[in-house]
ROTIGU-432973 format. One record per residue (C-alpha): x, y, z; residue in one letter. Coordinates in steps of 0.05 Angstrom, whole numbers, plus 5000, padded with zeros to 4 digits. Each point is the difference from the previous one (the first is absolute). Example, Ala and Ser with C-alpha at 12.3 -4.5 7.8 and 13.67 -1.06 7.14 Angstrom:
! ROTIGU-432973
c1:c2:c3:rest
5246:4910:5156:a .
5027:5069:4987:s .
END
This chain:
! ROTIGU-432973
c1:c2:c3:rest
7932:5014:8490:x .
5013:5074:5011:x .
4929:5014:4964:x .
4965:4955:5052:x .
5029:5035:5051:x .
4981:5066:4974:x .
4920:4976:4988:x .
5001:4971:5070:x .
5028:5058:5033:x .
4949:5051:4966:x .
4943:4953:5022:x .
5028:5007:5076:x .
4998:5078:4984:x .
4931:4998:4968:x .
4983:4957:5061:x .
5027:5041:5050:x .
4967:5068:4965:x .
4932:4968:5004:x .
5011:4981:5076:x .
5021:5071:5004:x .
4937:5030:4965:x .
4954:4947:5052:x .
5030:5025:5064:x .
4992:5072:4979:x .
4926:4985:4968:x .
4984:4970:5066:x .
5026:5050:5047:x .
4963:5041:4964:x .
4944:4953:5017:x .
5015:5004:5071:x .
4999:5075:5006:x .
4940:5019:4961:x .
4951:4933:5035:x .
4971:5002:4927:x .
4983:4923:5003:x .
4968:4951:5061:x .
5053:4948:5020:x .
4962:4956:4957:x .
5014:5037:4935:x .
5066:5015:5018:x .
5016:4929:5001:x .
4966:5000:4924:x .
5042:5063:4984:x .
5069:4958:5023:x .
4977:4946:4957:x .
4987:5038:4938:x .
5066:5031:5019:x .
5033:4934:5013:x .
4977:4979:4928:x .
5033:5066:4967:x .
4932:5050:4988:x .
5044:5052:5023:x .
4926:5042:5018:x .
5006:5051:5039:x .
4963:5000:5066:x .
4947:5045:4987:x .
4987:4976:4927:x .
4991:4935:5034:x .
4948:5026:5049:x .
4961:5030:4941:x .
4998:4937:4966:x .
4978:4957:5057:x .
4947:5056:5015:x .
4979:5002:4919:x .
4985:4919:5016:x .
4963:5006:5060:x .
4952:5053:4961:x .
4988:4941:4952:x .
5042:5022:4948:x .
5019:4943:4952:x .
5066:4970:5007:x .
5003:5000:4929:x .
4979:5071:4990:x .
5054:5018:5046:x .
5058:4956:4967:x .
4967:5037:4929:x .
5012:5075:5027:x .
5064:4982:5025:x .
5028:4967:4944:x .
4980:5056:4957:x .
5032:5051:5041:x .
5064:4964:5010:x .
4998:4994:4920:x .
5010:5068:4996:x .
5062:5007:5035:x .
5042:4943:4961:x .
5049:5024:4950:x .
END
């Protein structure tokens, strides 16, 4: 029973970290008016689903898909750079 309580309580921290890491990714947001108030309602979502992006990152890959850029080009270049900094 104890180890249930420990999992559950370390999911309530992880949760309450990543609500942590939103509010201060979109107060950032808010100060810097990088995104329309239609993107910044995309940016909560991806937010809301646990990207953890950072606000400008964001804005630069909204920006590389409005230049045409293939999504799956993107996903590629970003997968391999995110290889590189895995243990």
């Amino acid at each position: 029973a104890a180890r249930g309580r420990g999992r559950g309580a370390a999911m309530s921290e992880a949760a309450a970290g990543m609500a942590a890491a939103a509010a201060m990714a979109e107060a950032r947001l808010r100060r810097k008016q990088l995104l329309s108030a239609e993107e910044a309602e995309l940016f909560e979502l991806a937010q809301a689903a646990g990207s953890g992006l950072d606000p400008e990152v964001f804005r630069v890959l909204l920006d590389l898909l409005r230049m045409n850029v293939a999504p799956l080009a993107v996903f590629q270049v970003l997968k391999s750079m995110c290889a590189g900094q895995r243990l």
